[in-house]
C-alpha positions in Angstrom: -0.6 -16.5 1.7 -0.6 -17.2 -2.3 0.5 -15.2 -5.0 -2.5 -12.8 -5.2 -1.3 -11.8 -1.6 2.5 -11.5 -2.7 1.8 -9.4 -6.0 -0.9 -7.0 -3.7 2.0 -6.8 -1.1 5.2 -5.8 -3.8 2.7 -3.3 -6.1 1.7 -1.6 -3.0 5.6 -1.4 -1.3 6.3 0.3 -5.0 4.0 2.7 -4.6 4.8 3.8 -1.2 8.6 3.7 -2.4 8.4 6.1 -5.0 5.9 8.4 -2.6 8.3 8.2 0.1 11.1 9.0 -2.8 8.9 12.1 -3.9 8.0 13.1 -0.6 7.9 17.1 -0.1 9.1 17.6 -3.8 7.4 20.0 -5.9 4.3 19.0 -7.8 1.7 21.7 -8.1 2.6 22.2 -4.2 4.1 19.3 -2.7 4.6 15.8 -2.8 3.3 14.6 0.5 4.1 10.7 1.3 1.8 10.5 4.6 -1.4 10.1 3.1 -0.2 7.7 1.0 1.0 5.6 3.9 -2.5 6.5 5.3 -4.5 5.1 2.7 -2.0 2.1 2.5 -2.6 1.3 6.1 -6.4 1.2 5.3 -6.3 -0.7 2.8 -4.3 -3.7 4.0 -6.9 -3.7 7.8 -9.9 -3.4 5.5 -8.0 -6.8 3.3 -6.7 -8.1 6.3 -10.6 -8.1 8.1 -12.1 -9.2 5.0 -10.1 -12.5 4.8 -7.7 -11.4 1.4 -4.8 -12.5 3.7 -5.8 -15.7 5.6 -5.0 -19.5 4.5 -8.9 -20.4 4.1 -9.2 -18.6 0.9 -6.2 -21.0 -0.5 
């Protein structure tokens, strides 16, 4: 993996930190952290299948 991957990897574990540090706190409802983690997960198969994270790219 190279940078790109690295920088993707720490801005998305920030954003899920602060979700999971929000989670069910109030915010015109509620903070809710699992779609977050949903979207997350998504994200990173749909990069993962489309090559983002494999050597070849390099």
């Amino acid at each position: 993996m190279g940078w790109p991957q690295y920088v993707y990897i720490a801005l998305t574990l920030i954003g899920l930190s602060v979700s999971l540090a929000n989670h069910d706190q109030p915010k015109k409802g509620k903070e809710n952290a699992i779609p977050t983690i949903l979207a997350m997960v998504l994200v990173y198969y749909l990069l993962w299948k489309g090559g983002f994270f494999s050597e070849a790219h390099l």
